[in-house]
C-alpha positions in Angstrom: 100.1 52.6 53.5 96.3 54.1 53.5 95.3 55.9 50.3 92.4 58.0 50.6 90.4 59.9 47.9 87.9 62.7 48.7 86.0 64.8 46.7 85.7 68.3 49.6 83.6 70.4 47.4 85.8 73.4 49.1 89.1 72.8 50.9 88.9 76.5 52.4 85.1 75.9 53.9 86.1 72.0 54.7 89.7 72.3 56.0 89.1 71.4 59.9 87.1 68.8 58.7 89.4 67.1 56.1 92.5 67.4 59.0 90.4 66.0 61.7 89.8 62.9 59.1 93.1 62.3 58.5 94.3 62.2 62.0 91.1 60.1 63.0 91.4 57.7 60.3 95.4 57.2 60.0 95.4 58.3 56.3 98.6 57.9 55.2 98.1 60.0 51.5 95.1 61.7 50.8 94.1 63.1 47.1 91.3 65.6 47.0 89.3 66.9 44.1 86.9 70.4 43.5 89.5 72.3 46.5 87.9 75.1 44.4 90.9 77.5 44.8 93.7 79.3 43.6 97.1 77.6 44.8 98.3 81.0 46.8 94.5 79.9 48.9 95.1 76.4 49.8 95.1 76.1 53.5 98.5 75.2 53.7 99.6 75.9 57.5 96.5 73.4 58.8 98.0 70.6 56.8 101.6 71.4 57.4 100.8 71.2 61.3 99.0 68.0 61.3 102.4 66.3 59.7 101.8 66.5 56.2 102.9 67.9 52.9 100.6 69.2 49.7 101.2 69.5 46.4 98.1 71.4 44.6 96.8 72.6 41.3 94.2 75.0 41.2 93.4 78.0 38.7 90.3 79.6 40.0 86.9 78.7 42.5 86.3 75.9 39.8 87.7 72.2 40.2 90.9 72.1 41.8 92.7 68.6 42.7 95.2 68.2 45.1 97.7 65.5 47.3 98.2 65.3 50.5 101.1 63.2 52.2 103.1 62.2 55.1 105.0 59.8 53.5 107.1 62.3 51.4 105.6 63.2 48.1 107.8 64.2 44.8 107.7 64.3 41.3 104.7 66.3 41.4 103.2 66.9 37.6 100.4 68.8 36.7 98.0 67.2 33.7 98.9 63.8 32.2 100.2 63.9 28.5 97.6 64.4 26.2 94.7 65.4 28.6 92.3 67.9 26.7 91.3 71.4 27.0 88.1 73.3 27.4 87.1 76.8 26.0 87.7 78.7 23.3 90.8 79.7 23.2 91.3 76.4 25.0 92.2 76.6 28.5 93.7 74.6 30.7 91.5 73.2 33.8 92.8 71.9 37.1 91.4 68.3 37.3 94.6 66.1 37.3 97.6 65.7 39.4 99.9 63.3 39.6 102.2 63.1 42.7 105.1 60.0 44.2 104.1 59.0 48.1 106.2 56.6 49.2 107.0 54.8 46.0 103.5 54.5 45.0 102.8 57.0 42.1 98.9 58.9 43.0 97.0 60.6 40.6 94.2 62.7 42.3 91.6 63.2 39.2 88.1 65.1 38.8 86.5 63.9 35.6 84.1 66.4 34.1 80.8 66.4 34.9 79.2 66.0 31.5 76.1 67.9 32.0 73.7 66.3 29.8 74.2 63.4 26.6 73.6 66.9 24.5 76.4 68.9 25.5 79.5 69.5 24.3 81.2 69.1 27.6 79.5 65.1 27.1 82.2 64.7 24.4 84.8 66.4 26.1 84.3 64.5 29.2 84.6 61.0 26.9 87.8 62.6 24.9 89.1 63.2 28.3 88.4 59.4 29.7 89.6 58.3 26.1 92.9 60.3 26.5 93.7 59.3 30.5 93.0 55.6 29.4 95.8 56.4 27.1 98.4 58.1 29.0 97.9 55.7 31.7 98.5 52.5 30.0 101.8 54.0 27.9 103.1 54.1 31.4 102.5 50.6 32.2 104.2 50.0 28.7 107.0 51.9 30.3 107.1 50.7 33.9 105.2 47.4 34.0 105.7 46.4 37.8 104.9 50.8 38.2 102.8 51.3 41.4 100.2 54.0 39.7 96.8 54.6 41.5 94.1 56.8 39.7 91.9 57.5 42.0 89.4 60.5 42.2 85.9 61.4 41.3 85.1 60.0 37.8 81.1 60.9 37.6 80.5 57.5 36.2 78.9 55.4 38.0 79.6 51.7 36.2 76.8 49.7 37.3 73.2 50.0 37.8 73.4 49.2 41.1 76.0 52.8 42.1 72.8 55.0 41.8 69.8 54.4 44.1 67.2 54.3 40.5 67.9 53.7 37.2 64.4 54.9 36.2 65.9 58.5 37.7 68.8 58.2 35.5 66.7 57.4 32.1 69.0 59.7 29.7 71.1 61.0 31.8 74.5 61.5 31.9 76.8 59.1 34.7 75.2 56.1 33.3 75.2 56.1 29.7 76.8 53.3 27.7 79.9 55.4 26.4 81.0 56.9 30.2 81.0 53.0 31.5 83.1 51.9 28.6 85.2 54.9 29.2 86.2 53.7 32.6 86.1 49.7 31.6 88.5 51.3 29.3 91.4 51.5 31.9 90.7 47.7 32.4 91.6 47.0 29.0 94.9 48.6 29.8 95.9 46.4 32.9 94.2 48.6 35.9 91.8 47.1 38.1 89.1 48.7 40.4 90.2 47.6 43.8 87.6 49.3 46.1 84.3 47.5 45.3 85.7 43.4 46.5 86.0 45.0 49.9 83.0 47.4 49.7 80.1 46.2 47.6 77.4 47.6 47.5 77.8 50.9 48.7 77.4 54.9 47.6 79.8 57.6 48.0 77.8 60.7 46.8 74.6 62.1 48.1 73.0 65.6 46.6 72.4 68.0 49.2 69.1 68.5 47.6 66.0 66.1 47.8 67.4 64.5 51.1 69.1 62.5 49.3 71.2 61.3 51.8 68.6 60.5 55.0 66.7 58.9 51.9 70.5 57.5 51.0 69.5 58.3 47.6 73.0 58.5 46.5 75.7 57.5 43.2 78.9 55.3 43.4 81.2 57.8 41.5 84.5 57.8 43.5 86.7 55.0 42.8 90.8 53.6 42.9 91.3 52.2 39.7 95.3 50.4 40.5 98.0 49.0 38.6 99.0 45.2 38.9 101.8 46.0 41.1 99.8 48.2 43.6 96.6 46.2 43.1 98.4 43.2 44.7 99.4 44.9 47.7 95.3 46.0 48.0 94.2 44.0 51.5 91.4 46.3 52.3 89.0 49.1 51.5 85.9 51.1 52.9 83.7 54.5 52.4 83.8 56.5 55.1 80.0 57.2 55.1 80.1 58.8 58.6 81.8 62.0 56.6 78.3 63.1 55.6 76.6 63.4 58.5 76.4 66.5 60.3 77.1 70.4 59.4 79.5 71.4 57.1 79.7 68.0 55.1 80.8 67.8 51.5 78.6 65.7 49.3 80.7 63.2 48.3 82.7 61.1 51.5 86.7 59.6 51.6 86.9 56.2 50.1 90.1 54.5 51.6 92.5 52.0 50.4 94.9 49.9 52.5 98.0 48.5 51.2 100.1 45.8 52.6 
């Protein structure tokens, strides 16, 4: 199988591009964060003609996550058990799906942003981290030889070297202390990172501002954190950087998994 993760930033504006990728690249499952739209205005028909089928959770133009399959897909379930709310009254958000492909259980996720160590959404982003790292290691407890990838755009970045200057990043959110033991968190719990062995040293953001990315002045946020089962069958992995280039790119770009 090859498991894909993309961040679109707009499924509606990105849709011939996201389809062309998955025929070009022979993705097998694809899970996309920030569609950025309600699930009546997912572009159904383009997926459904290029062979695959989409489960998709989205509430308004804001986050959005979604999976895309042709390898079956079932058991869909929106939110994991225990994941937090934001607002008052608390609301809901769409930023986790979890979806079966082929006996390997994916869970396309969009962390929240954080928006600076000041702001409440800083703590709700680390109670969020906190309460994934929970629900995903009670089902290892449950399941341990489970298939589970999380996969998705965490906005943490885990070492210094995922953003192109620290000095850019001096107390900022992405980088602090707390959001990297958030995600070594899920290590603790028996899941492994499986993307960086095969493709170190690499980004998979670029702002659209700045030049970032001629300047390739980019973050490492997008990652495949996988369970001991599924991490054993990992025999390969790259970041499609070529997904930036050109008009009508999103600012992040697929990272892909192979499984053998």
């Amino acid at each position: 199988m090859r498991l894909a993760t993309w961040n679109v930033n707009s499924i509606r504006t990105r849709v011939d591009r996201v389809v062309a990728f998955l025929e070009r690249s022979g993705t097998d499952v694809l899970a996309m964060q920030e569609t950025k739209c309600k699930d009546e205005q997912f572009p159904m028909e383009a997926f459904e003609a290029a062979g695959y089928q989409v489960a998709h959770h989205g509430l308004s133009q804001w986050n959005g996550v979604a999976v895309a399959s042709r390898v079956g897909i079932s058991d869909v379930e929106i939110g994991f058990p225990g994941m937090p709310t934001w607002g008052d009254p608390a609301a809901a958000e769409s930023r986790a799906l979890g979806a079966t492909c082929d006996g390997v259980r994916v869970w396309s996720l969009y962390i929240p942003n954080g928006r600076t160590l000041e702001d409440p959404h800083y703590q709700y982003k680390l109670q969020w981290m906190g309460a994934l790292r929970d629900a995903a290691g009670a089902w290892l407890s449950d399941d341990p030889d489970a298939q589970i990838a999380l996969v998705g755009d965490w906005n943490i970045a885990p070492l210094d070297s995922d953003v192109w200057d620290m000095g850019a990043f001096e107390g900022a959110t992405h980088v602090s202390e707390p959001e990297r033991a958030a995600f070594r968190s899920l290590e603790d719990v028996g899941y492994t990172e499986v993307t960086r062995t095969h493709a170190p040293e690499q980004y998979t953001y670029w702002d659209y501002q700045r030049l970032r990315f001629p300047k390739n002045e980019g973050m490492r946020i997008d990652f495949v954190q996988a369970s001991p089962e599924l991490a054993a069958h990992v025999v390969g992995a790259q970041i499609d950087r070529n997904e930036r280039k050109g008009k009508g790119a999103s600012d992040h770009v697929p990272v892909i998994v192979d499984l053998g």
